[in-house]
N, C-alpha and C positions, 0 to 999 in steps of 0.2 A: 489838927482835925478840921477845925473852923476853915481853914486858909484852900484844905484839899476839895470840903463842899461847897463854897464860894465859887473856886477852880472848876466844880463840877457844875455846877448850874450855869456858870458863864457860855461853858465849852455848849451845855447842851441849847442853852437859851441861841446863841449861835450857829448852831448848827439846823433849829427846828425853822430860822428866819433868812435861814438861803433858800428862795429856790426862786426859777424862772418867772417869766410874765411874758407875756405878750411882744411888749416894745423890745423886749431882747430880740426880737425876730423882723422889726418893720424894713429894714432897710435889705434884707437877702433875699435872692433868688434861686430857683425859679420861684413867680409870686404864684400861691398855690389857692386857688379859688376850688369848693367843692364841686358846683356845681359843674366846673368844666371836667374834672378829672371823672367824678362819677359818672358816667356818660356808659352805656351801654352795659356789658356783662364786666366784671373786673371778678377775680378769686382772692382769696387772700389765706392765709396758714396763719396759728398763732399758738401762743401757752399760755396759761392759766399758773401763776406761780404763788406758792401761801406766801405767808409773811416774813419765812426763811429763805425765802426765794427759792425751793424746790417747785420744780414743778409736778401739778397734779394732773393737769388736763392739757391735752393737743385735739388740736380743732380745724378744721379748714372750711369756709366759708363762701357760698357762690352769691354774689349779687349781682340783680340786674336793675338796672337804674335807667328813668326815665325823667325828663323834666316837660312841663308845658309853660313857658313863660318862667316865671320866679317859683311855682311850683314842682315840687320834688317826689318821686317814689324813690325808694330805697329799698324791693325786697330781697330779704336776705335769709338762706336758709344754711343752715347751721350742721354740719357732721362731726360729731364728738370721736374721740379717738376709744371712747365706750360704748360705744355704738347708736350714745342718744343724735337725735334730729329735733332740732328747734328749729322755729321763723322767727322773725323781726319782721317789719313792714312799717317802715319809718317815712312819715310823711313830714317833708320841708319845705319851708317858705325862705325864700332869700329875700332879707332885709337891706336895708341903705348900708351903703359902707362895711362891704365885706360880711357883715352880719347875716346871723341864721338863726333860727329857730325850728325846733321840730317835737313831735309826739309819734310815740309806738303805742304795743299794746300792751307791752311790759315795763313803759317808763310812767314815772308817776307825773304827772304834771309836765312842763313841758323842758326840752333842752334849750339852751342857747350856748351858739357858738362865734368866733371870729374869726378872722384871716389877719395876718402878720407877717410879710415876705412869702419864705417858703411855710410856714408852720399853719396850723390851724387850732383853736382850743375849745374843749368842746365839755360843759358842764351837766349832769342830770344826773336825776333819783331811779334806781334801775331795782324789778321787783324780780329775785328770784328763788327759785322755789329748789330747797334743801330737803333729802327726807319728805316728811310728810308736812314742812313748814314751809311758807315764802316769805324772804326775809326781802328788807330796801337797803340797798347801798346806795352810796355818794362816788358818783364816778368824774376823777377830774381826767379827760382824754387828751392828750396831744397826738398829730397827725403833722409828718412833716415830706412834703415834698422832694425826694431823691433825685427825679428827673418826669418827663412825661409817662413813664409807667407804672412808676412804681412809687408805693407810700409805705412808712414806716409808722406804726403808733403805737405808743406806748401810756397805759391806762391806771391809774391809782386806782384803787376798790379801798372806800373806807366805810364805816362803821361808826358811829358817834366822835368824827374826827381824826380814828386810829385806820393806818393802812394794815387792810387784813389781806390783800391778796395783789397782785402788780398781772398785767394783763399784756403780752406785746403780740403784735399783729403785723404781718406785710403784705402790703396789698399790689396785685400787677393786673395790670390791663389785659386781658385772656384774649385769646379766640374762643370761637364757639366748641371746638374739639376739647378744650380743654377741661376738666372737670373734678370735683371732689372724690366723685362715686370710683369705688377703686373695682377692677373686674376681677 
């Protein structure tokens, strides 16, 4: 019995201390800078999965993105496959060396994010509103470069440390005909 929870605590203590960074990404292409990609109108589709990985929510998303200088708008608004509509309206400042920082109106403090090759990672405290409650999450985001159109991201949702929900996104470069709103 001794030898199988040993066994178990090893297995799990190794499995909780795999996971990515950054520098696993420095050397791959395309090198994916936000500031170039978010550049005008981009769409993107995604799911909302609980911690079974079922998914609960499908969403598609229109942003339109503008910079002045190292300065960034992000607004994004949000069509629920339940028929809710959110915004985001995420303002960014591009820092030295790949570096970013930004604030919404539903993030708590502020994000910081980096670049790594193709990949981008992207940290913050995000407030949302359940029921008659709004709760804070810990969102760890990764964003990885596929080619000039198209982004992939995939988002932890934690909770005092524990993943309570995984979030995946794909973003592509639109025209203007293109759109959420279904006729």
């Amino acid at each position: 019995m001794a030898v199988r929870l040993i066994f178990f605590i090893f297995l799990l203590t190794s499995l909780m201390s795999c996971s990515h960074n950054r520098q696993d990404y420095q050397n791959t292409t395309p090198k994916f800078d936000i500031k170039d990609y978010f550049q005008g109108r981009v769409l993107a589709w995604g799911t909302v999965q609980d911690f079974t990985d079922k998914v609960t929510r499908r969403f598609c998303v229109e942003i339109d993105a503008s910079w002045q200088e190292n300065n960034g708008v992000l607004a994004e608004t949000f069509y629920f496959d339940d028929g809710e509509v959110s915004y985001r309206n995420w303002q960014l400042v591009k820092l030295a060396e790949g570096k970013y920082q930004g604030t919404a109106e539903d993030v708590v403090g502020v994000a910081y994010g980096q670049h790594a090759g193709f990949a981008f990672h992207w940290q913050y405290s995000l407030q949302v509103p359940i029921d008659d409650e709004v709760y804070t999450f810990t969102l760890d985001d990764w964003m990885y470069q596929l080619d000039d159109k198209r982004v992939l991201n995939k988002t932890k949702m934690k909770k005092l440390g524990v993943t309570v929900a995984n979030i995946t996104l794909f973003f592509e470069k639109s025209s203007a005909s293109l759109t959420c709103k279904k006729d």
